[in-house]
N, C-alpha and C positions, 0 to 999 in steps of 0.2 A: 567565714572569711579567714585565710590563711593570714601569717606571721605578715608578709611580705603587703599583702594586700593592706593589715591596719597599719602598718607601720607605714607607709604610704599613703596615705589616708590622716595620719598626724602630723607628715612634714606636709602637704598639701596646707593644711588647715589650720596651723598654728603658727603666727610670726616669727615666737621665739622659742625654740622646742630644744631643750637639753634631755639624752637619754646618759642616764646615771645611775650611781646605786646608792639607793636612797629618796630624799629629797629636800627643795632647797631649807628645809628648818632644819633639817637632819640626814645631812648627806655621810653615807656610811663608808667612804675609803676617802683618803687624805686626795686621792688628784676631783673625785667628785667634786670634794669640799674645795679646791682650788679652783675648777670650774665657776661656781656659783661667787666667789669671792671676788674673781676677775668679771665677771656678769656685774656685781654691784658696784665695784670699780669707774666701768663703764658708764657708772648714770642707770644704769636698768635694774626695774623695781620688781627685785624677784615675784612679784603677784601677779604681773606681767609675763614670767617664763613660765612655760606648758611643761614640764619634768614628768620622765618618765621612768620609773624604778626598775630597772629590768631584773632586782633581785624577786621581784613578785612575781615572773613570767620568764620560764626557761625560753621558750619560742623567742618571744622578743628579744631576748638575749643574746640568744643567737644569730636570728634573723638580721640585728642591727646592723652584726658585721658583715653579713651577707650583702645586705642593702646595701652601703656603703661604701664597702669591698676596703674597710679599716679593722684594723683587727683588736681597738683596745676600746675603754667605755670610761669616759664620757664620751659624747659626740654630739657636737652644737650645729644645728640647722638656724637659718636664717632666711625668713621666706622661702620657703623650700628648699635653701642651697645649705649643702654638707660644706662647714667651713672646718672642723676639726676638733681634734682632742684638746684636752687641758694645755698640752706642751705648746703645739698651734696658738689657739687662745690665746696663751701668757704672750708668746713671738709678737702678733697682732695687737696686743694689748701695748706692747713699750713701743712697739712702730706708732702707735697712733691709730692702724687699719683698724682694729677691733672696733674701736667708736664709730665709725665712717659704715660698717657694715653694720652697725647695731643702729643708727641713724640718731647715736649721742652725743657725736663730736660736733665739729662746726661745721 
């Protein structure tokens, strides 16, 4: 199975799927760590997000921005939908939206 195929294959099948570097006990660059902070923010209980280290797998590394056609890392899926990077995230986060697609608002 190539990059593209598992990596598809994780946003198919995971609710809440953040690719980062790191992971959520120990996220290894400060926008990862903003990621995961805006996730707990939200009401969502990191044991609940699927986190994928892409420090462990050049492929996926790569491949995510391929998939995505984004060019930075983190990158939040939500039922299969590419919602964005940490900057995104935060936007969505003080809108309100981030909850509403996380299905933790009202």
């Amino acid at each position: 199975m190539d990059a593209q195929q598992r990596i598809d294959e994780l946003v198919k099948t995971n609710d809440i799927l953040l690719f980062m570097k790191g992971n959520a006990s120990f996220p290894m660059c400060g926008f990862s760590g903003r990621a995961i902070q805006v996730l707990k923010a939200c009401g969502v209980d990191t044991k609940n997000v699927k986190t994928v280290n892409v420090l462990d797998d050049q492929d996926i590394r790569q491949g995510i921005k391929e998939y995505s056609n984004w060019p930075t890392i983190p990158q939040l899926y939500v039922k299969g939908e590419f919602i964005g990077g940490s900057d995104i995230m935060m936007e969505m986060f003080e809108s309100g939206e981030l909850k509403q697609v996380l299905g933790t608002g009202e």
